[in-house]
mmJSON file of the N, C-alpha and C atoms, coordinates in Angstrom:
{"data_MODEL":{"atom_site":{
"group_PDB":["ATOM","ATOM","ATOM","ATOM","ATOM","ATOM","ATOM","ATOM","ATOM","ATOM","ATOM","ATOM","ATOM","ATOM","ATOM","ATOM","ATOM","ATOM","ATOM","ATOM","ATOM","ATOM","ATOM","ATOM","ATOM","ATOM","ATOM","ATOM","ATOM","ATOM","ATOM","ATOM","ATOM","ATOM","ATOM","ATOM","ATOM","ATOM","ATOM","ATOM","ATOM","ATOM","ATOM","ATOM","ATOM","ATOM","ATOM","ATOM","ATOM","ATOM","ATOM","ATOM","ATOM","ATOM","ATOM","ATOM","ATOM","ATOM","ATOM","ATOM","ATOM","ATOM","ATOM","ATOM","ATOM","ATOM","ATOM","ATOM","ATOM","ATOM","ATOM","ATOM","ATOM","ATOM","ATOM","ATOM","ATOM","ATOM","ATOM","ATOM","ATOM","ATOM","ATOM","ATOM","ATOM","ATOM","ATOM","ATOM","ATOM","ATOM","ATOM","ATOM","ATOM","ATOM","ATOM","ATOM","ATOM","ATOM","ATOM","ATOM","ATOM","ATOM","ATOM","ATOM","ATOM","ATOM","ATOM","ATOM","ATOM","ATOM","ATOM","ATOM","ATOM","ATOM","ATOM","ATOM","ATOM","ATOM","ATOM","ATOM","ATOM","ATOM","ATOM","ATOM","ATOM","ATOM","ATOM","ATOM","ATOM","ATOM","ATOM","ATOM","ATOM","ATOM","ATOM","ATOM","ATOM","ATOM","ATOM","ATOM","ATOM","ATOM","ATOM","ATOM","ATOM","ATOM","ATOM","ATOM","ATOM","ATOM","ATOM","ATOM","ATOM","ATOM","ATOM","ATOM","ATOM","ATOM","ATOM","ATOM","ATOM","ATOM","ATOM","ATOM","ATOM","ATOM","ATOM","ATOM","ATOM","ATOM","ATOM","ATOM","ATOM","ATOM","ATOM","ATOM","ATOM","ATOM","ATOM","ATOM","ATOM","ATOM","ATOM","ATOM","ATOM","ATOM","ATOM","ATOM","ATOM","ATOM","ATOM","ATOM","ATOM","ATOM","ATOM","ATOM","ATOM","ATOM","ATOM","ATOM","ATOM","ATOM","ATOM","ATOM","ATOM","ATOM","ATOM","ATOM","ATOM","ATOM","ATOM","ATOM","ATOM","ATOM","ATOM","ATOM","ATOM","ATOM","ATOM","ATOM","ATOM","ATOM","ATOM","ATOM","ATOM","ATOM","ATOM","ATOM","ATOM","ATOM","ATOM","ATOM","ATOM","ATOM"],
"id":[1,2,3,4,5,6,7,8,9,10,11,12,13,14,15,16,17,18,19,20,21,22,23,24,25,26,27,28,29,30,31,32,33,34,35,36,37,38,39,40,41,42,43,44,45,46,47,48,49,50,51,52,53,54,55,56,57,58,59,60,61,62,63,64,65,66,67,68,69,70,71,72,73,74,75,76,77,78,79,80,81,82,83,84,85,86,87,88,89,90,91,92,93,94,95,96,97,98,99,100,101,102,103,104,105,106,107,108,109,110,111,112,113,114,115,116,117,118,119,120,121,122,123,124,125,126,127,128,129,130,131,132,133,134,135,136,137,138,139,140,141,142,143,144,145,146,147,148,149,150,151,152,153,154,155,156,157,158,159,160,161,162,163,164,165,166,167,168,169,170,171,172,173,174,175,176,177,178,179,180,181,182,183,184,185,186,187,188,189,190,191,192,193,194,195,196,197,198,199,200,201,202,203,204,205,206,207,208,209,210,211,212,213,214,215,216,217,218,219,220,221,222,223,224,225,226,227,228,229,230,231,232,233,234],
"type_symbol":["N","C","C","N","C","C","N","C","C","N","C","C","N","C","C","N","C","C","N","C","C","N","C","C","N","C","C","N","C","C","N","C","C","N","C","C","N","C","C","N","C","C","N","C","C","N","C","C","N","C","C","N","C","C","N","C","C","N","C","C","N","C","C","N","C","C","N","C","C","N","C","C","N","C","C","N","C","C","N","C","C","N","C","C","N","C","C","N","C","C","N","C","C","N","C","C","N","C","C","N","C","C","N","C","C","N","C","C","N","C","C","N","C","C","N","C","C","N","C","C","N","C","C","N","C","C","N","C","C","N","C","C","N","C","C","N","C","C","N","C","C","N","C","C","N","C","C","N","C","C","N","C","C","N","C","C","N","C","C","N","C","C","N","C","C","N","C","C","N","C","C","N","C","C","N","C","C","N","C","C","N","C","C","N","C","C","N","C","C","N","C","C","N","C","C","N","C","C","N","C","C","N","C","C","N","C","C","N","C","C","N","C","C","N","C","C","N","C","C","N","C","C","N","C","C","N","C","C","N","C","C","N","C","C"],
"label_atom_id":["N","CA","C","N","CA","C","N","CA","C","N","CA","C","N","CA","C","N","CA","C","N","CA","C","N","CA","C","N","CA","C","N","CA","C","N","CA","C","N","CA","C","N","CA","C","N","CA","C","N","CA","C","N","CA","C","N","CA","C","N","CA","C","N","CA","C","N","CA","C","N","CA","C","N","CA","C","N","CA","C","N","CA","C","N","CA","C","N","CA","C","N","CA","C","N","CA","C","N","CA","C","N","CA","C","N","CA","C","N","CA","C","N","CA","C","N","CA","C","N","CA","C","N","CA","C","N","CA","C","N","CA","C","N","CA","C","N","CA","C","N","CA","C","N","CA","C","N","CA","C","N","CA","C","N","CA","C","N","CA","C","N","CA","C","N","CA","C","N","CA","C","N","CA","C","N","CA","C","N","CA","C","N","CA","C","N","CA","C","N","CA","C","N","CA","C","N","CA","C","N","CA","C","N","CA","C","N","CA","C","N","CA","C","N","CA","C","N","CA","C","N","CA","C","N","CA","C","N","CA","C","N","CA","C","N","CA","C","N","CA","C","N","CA","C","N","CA","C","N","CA","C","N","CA","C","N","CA","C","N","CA","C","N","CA","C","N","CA","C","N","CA","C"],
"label_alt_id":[null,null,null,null,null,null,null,null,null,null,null,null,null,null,null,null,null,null,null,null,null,null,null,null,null,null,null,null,null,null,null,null,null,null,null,null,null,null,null,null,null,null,null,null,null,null,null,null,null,null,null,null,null,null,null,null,null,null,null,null,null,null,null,null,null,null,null,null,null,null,null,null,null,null,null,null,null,null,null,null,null,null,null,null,null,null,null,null,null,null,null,null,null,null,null,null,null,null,null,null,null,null,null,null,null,null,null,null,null,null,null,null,null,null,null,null,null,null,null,null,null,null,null,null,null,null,null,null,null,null,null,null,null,null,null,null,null,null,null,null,null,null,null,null,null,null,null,null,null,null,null,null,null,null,null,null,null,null,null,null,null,null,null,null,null,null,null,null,null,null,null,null,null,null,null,null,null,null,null,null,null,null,null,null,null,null,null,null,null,null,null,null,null,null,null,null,null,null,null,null,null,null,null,null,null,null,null,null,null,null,null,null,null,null,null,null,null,null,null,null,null,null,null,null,null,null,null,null,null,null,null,null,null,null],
"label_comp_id":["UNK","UNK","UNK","UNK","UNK","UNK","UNK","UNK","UNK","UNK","UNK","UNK","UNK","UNK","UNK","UNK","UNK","UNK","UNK","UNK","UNK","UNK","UNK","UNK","UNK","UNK","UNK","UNK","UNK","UNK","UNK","UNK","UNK","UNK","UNK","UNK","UNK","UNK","UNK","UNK","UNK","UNK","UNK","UNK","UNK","UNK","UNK","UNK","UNK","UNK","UNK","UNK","UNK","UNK","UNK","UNK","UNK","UNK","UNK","UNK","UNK","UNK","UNK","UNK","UNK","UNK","UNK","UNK","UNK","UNK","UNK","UNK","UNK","UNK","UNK","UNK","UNK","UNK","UNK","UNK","UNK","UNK","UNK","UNK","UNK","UNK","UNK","UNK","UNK","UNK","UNK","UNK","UNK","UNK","UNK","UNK","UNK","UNK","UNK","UNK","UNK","UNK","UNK","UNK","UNK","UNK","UNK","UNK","UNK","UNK","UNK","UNK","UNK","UNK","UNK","UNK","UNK","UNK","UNK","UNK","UNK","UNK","UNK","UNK","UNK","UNK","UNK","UNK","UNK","UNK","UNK","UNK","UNK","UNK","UNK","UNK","UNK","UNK","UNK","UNK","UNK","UNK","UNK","UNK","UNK","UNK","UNK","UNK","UNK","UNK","UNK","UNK","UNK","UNK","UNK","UNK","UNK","UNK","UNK","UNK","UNK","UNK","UNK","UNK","UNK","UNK","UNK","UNK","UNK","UNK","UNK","UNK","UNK","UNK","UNK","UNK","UNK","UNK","UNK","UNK","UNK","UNK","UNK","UNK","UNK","UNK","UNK","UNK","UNK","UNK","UNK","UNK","UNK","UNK","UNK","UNK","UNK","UNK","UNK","UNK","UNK","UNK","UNK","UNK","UNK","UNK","UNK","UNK","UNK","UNK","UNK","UNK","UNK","UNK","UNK","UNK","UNK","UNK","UNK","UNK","UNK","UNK","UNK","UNK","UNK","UNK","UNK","UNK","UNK","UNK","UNK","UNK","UNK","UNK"],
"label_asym_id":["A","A","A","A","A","A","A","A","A","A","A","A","A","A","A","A","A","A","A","A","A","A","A","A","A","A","A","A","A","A","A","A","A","A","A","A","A","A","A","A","A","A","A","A","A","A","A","A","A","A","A","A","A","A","A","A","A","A","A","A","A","A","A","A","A","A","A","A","A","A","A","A","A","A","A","A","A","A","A","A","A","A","A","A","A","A","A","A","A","A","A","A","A","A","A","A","A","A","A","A","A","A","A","A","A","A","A","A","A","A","A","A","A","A","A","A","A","A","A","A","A","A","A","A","A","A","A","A","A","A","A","A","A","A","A","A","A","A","A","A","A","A","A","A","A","A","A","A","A","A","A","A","A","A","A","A","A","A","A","A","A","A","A","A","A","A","A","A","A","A","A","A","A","A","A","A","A","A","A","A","A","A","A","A","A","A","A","A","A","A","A","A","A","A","A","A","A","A","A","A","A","A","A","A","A","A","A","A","A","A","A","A","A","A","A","A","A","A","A","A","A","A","A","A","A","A","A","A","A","A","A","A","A","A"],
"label_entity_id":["1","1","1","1","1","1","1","1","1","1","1","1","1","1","1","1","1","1","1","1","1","1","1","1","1","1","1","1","1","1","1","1","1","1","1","1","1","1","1","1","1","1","1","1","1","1","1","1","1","1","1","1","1","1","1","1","1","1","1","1","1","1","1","1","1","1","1","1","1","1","1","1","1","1","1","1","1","1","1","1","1","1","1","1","1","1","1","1","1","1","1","1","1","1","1","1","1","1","1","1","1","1","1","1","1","1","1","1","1","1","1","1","1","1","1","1","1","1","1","1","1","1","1","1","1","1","1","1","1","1","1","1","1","1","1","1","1","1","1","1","1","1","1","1","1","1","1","1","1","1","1","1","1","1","1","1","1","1","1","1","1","1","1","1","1","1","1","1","1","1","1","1","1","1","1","1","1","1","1","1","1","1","1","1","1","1","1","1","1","1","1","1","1","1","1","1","1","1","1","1","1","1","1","1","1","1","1","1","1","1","1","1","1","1","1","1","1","1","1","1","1","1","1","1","1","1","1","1","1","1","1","1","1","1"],
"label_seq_id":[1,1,1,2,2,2,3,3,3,4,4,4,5,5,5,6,6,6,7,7,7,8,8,8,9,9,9,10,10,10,11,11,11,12,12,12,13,13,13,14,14,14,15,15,15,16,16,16,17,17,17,18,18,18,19,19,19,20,20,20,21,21,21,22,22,22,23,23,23,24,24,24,25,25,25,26,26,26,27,27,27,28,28,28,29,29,29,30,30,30,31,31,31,32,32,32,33,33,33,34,34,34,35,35,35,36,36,36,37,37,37,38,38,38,39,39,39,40,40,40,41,41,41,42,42,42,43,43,43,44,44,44,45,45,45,46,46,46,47,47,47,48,48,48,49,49,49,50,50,50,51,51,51,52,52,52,53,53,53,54,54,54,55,55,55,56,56,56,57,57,57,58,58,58,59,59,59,60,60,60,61,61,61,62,62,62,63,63,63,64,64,64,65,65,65,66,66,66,67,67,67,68,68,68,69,69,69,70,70,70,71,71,71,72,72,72,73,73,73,74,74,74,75,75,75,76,76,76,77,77,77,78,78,78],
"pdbx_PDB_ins_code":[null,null,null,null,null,null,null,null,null,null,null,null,null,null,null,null,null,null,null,null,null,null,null,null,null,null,null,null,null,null,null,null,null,null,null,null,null,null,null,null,null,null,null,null,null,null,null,null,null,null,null,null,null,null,null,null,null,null,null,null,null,null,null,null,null,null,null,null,null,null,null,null,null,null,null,null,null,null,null,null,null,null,null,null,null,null,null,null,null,null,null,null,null,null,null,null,null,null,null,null,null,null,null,null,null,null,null,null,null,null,null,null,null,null,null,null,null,null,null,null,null,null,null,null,null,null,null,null,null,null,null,null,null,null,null,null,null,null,null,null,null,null,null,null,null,null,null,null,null,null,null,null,null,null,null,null,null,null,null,null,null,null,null,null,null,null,null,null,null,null,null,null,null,null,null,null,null,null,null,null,null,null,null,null,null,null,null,null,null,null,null,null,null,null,null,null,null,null,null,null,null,null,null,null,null,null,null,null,null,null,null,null,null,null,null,null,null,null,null,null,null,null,null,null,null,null,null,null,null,null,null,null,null,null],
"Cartn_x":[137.191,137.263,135.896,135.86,134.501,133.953,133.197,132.752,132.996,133.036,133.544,134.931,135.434,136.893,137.681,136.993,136.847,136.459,135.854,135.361,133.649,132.645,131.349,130.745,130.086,129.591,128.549,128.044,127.304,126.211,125.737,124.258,123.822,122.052,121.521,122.079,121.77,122.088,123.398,124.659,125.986,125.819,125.107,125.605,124.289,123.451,122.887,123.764,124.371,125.869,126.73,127.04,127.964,127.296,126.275,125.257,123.795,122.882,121.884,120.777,119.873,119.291,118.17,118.203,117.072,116.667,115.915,115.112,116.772,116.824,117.371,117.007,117.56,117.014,117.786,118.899,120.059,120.955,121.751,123.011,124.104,124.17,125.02,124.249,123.268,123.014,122.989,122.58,122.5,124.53,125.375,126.388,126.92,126.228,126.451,125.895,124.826,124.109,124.896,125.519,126.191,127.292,127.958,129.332,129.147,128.082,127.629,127.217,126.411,126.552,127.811,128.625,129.902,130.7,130.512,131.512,130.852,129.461,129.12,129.373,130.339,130.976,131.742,132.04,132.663,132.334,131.291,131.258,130.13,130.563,130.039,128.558,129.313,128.404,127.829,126.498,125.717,125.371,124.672,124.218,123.333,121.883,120.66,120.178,121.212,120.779,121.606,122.603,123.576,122.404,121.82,120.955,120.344,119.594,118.338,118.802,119.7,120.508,120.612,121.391,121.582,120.338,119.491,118.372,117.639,117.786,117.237,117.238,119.251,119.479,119.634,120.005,119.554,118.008,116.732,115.544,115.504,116.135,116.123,116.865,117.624,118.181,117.759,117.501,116.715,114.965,114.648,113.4,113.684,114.917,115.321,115.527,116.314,116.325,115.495,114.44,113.17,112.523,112.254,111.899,112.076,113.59,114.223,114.216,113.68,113.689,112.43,111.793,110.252,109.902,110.623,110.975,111.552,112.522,113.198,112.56,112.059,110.88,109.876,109.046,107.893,108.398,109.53,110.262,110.485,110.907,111.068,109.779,108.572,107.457,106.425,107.069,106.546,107.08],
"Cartn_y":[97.925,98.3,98.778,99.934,100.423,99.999,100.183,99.397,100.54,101.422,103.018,103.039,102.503,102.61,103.761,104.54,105.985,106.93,107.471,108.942,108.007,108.884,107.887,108.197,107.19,107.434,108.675,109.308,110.017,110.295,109.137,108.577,107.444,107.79,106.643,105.248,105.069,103.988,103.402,104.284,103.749,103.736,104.484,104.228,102.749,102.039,100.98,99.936,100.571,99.08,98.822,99.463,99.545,98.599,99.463,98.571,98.757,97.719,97.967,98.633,99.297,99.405,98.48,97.204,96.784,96.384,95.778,95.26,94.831,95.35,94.978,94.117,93.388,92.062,91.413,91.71,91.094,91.916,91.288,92.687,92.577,91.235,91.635,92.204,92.553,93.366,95.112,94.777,96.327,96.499,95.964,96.318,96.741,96.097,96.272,98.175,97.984,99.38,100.589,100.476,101.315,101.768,100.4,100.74,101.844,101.771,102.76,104.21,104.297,105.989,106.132,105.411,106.164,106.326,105.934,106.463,107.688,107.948,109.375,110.594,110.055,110.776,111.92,112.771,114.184,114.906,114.378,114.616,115.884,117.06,118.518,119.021,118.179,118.952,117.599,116.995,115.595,116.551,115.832,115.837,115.303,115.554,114.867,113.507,112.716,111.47,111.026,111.302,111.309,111.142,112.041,112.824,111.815,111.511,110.186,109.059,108.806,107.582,107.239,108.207,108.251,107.997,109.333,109.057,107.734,106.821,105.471,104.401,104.538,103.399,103.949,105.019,105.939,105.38,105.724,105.01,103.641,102.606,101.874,100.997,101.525,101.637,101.781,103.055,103.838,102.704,102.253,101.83,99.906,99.168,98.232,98.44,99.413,99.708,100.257,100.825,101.133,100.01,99.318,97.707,96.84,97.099,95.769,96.7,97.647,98.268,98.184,98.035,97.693,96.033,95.476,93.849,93.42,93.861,93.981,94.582,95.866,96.4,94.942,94.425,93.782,92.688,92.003,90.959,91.207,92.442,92.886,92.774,93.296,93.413,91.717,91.503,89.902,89.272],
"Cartn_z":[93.862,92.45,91.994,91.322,90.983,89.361,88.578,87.512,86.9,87.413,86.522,86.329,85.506,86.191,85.31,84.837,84.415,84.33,83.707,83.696,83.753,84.257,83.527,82.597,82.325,80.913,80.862,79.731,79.51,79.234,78.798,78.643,79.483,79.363,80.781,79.451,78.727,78.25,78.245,78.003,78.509,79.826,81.077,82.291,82.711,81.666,82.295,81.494,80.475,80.066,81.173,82.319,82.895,84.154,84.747,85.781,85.691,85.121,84.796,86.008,86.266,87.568,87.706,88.764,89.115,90.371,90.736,92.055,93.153,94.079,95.215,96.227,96.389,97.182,98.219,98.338,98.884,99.08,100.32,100.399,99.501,98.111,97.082,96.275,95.853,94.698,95.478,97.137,97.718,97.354,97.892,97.654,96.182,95.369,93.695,93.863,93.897,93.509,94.83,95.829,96.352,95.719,95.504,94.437,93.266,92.662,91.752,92.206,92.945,94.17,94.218,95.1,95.316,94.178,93.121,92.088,91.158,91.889,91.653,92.631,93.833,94.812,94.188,94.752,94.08,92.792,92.309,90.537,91.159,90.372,90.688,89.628,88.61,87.678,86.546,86.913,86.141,85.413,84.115,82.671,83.191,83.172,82.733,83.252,82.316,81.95,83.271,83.45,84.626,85.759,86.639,87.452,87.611,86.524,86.392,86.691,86.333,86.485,88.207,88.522,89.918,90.947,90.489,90.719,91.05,90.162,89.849,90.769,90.802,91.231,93.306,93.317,94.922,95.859,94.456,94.809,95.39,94.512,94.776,96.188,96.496,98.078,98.828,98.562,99.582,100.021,98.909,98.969,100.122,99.101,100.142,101.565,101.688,103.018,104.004,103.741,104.37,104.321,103.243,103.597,104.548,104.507,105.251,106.903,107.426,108.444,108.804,108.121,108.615,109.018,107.999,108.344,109.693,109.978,111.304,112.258,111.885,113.197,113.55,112.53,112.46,113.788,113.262,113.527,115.483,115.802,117.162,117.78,117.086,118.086,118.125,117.328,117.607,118.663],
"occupancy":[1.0,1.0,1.0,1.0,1.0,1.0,1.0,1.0,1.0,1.0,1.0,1.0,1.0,1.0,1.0,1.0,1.0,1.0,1.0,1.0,1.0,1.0,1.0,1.0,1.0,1.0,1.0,1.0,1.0,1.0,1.0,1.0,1.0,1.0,1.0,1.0,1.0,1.0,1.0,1.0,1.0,1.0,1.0,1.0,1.0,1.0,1.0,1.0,1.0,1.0,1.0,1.0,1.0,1.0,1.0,1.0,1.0,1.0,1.0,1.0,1.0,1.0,1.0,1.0,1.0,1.0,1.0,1.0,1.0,1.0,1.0,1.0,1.0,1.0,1.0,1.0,1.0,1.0,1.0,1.0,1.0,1.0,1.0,1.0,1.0,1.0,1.0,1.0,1.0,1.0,1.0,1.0,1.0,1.0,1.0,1.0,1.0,1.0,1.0,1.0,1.0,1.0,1.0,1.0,1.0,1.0,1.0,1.0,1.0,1.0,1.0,1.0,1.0,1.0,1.0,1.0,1.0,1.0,1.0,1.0,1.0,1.0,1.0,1.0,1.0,1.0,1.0,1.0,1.0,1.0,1.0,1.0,1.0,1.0,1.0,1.0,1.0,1.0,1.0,1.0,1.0,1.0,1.0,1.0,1.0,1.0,1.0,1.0,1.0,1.0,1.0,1.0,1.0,1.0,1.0,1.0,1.0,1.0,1.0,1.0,1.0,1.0,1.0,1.0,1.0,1.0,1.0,1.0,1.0,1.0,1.0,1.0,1.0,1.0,1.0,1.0,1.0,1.0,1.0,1.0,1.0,1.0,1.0,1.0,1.0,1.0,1.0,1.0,1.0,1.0,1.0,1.0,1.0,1.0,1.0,1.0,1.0,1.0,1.0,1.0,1.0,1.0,1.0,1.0,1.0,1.0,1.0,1.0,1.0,1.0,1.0,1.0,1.0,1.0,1.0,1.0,1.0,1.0,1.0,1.0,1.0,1.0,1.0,1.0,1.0,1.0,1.0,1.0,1.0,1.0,1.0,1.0,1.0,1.0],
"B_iso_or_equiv":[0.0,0.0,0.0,0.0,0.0,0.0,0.0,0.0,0.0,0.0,0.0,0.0,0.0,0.0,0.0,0.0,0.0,0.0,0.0,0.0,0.0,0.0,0.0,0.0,0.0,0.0,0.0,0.0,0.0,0.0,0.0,0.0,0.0,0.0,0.0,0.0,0.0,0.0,0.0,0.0,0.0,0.0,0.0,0.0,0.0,0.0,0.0,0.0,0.0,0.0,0.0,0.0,0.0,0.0,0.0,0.0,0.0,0.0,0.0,0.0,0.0,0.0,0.0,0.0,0.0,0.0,0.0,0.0,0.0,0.0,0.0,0.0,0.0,0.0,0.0,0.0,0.0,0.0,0.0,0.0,0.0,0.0,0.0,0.0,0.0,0.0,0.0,0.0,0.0,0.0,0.0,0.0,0.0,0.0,0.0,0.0,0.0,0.0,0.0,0.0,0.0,0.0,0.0,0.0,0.0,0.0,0.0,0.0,0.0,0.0,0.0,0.0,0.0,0.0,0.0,0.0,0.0,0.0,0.0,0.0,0.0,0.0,0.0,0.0,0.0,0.0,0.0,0.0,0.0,0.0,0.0,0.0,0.0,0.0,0.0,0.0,0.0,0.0,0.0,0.0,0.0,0.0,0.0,0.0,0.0,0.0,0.0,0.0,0.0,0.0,0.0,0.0,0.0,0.0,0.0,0.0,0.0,0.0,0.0,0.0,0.0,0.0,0.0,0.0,0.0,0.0,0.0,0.0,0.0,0.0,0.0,0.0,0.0,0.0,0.0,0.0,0.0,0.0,0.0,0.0,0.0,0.0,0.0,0.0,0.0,0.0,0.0,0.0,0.0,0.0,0.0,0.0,0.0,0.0,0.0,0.0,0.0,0.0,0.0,0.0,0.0,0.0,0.0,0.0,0.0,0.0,0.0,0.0,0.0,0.0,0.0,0.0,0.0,0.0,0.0,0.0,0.0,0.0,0.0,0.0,0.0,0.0,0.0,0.0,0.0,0.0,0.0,0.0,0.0,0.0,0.0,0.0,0.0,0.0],
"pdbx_formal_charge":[null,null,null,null,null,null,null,null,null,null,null,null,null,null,null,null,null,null,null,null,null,null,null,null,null,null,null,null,null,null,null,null,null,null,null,null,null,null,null,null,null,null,null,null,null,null,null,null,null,null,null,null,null,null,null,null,null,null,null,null,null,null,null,null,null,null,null,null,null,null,null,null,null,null,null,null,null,null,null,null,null,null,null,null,null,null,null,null,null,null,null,null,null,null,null,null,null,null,null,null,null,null,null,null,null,null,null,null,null,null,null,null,null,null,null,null,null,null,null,null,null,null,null,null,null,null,null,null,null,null,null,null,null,null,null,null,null,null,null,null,null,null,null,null,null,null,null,null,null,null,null,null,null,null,null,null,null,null,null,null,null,null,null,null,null,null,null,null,null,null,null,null,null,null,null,null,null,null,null,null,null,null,null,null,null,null,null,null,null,null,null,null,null,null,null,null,null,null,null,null,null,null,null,null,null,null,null,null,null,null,null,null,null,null,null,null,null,null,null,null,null,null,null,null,null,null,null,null,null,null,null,null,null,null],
"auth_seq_id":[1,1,1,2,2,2,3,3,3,4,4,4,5,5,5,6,6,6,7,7,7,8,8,8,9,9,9,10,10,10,11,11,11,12,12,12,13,13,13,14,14,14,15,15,15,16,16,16,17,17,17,18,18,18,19,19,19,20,20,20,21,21,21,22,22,22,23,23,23,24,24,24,25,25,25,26,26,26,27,27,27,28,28,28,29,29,29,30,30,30,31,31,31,32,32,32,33,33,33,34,34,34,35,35,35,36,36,36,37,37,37,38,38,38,39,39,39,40,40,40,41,41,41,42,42,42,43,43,43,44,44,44,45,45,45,46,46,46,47,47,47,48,48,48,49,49,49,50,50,50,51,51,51,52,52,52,53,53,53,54,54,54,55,55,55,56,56,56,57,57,57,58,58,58,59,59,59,60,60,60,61,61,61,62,62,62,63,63,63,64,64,64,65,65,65,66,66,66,67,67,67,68,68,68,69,69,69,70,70,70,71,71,71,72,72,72,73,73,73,74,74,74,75,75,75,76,76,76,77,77,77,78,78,78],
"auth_comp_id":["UNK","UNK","UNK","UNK","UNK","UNK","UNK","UNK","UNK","UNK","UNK","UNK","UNK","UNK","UNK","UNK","UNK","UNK","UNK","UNK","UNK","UNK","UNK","UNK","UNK","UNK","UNK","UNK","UNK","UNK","UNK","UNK","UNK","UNK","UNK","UNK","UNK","UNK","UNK","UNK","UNK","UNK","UNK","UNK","UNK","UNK","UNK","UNK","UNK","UNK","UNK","UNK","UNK","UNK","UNK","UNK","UNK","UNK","UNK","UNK","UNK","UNK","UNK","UNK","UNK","UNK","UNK","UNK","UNK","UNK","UNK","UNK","UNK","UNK","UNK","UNK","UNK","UNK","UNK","UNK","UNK","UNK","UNK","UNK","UNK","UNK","UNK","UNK","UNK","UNK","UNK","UNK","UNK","UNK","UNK","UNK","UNK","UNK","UNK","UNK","UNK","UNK","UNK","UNK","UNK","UNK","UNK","UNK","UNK","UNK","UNK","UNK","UNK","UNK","UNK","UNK","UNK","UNK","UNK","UNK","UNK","UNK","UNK","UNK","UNK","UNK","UNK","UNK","UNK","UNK","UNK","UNK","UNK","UNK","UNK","UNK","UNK","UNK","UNK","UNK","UNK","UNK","UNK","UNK","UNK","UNK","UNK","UNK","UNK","UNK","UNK","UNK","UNK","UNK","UNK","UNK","UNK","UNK","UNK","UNK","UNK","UNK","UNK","UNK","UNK","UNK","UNK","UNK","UNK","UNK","UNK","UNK","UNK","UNK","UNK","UNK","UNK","UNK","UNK","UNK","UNK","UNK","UNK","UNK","UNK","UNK","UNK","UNK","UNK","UNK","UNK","UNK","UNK","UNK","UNK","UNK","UNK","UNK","UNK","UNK","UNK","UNK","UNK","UNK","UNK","UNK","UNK","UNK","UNK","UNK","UNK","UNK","UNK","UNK","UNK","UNK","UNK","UNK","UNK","UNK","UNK","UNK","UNK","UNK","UNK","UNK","UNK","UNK","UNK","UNK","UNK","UNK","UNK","UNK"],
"auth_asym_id":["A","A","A","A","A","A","A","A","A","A","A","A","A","A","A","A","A","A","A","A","A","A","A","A","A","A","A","A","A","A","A","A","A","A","A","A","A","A","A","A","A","A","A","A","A","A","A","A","A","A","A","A","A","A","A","A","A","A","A","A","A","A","A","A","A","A","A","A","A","A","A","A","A","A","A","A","A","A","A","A","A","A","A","A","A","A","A","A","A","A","A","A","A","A","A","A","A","A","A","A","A","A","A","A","A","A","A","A","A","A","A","A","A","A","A","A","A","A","A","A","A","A","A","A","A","A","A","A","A","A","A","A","A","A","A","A","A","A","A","A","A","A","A","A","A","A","A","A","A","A","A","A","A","A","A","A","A","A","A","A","A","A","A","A","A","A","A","A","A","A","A","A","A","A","A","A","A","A","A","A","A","A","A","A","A","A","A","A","A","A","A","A","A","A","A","A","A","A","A","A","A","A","A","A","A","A","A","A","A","A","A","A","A","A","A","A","A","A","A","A","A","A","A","A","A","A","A","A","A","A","A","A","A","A"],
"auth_atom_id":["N","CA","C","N","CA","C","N","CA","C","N","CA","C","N","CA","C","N","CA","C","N","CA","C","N","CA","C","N","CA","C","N","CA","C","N","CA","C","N","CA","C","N","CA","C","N","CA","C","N","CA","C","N","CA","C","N","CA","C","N","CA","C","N","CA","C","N","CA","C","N","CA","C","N","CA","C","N","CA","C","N","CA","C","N","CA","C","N","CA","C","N","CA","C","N","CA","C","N","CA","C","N","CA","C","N","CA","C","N","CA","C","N","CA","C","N","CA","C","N","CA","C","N","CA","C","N","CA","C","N","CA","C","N","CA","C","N","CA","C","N","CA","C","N","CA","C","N","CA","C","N","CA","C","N","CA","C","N","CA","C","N","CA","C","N","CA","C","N","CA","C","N","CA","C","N","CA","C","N","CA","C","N","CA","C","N","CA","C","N","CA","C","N","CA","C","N","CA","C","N","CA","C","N","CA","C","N","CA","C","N","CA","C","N","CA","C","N","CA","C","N","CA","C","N","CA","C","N","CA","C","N","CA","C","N","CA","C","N","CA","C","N","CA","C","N","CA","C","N","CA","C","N","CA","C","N","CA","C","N","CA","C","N","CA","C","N","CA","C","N","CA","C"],
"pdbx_PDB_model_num":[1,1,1,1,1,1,1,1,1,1,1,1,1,1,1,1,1,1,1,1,1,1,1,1,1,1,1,1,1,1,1,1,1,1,1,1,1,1,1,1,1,1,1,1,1,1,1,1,1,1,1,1,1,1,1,1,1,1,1,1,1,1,1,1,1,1,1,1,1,1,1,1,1,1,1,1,1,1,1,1,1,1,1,1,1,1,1,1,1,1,1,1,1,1,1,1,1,1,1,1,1,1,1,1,1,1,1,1,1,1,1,1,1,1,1,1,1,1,1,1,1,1,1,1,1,1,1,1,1,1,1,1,1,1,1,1,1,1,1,1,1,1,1,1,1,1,1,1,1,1,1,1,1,1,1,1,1,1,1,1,1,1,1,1,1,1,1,1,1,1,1,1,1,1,1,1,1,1,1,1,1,1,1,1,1,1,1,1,1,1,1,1,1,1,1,1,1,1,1,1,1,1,1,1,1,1,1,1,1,1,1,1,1,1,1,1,1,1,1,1,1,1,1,1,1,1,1,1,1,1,1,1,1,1]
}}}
């Protein structure tokens, strides 16, 4: 079930009512913030605030997961 369970909102502020963007730490909040990418799956044409939004919470993935790959590297060469 996605938190969009409609059209999405249109502003960064309705789309941080929906899921706020913050610090990733865990694979339930990484799973929270994926759920939110994919319900920007197929959408052709973002607004702005849309873009940023995405933007945001994308970073933040992107940034856990390069983390947690360097953690695991570290972890191997020990």
């Amino acid at each position: 079930m996605t938190r969009f369970s409609k059209a999405l909102p249109k502003t960064y502020p309705e789309l941080c009512a929906v899921y706020l963007p913050r610090a990733i730490d865990n694979n339930v909040t990484l799973n929270k913030a994926l759920e939110v990418i994919n319900a920007f799956k197929g959408c052709k044409h973002l607004n702005p605030d849309q873009k940023q939004y995405l933007a945001d919470v994308s970073i933040r993935v992107y940034r856990y997961e390069r983390d947690l790959s360097h953690v695991r590297g570290s972890r191997q060469l020990a």
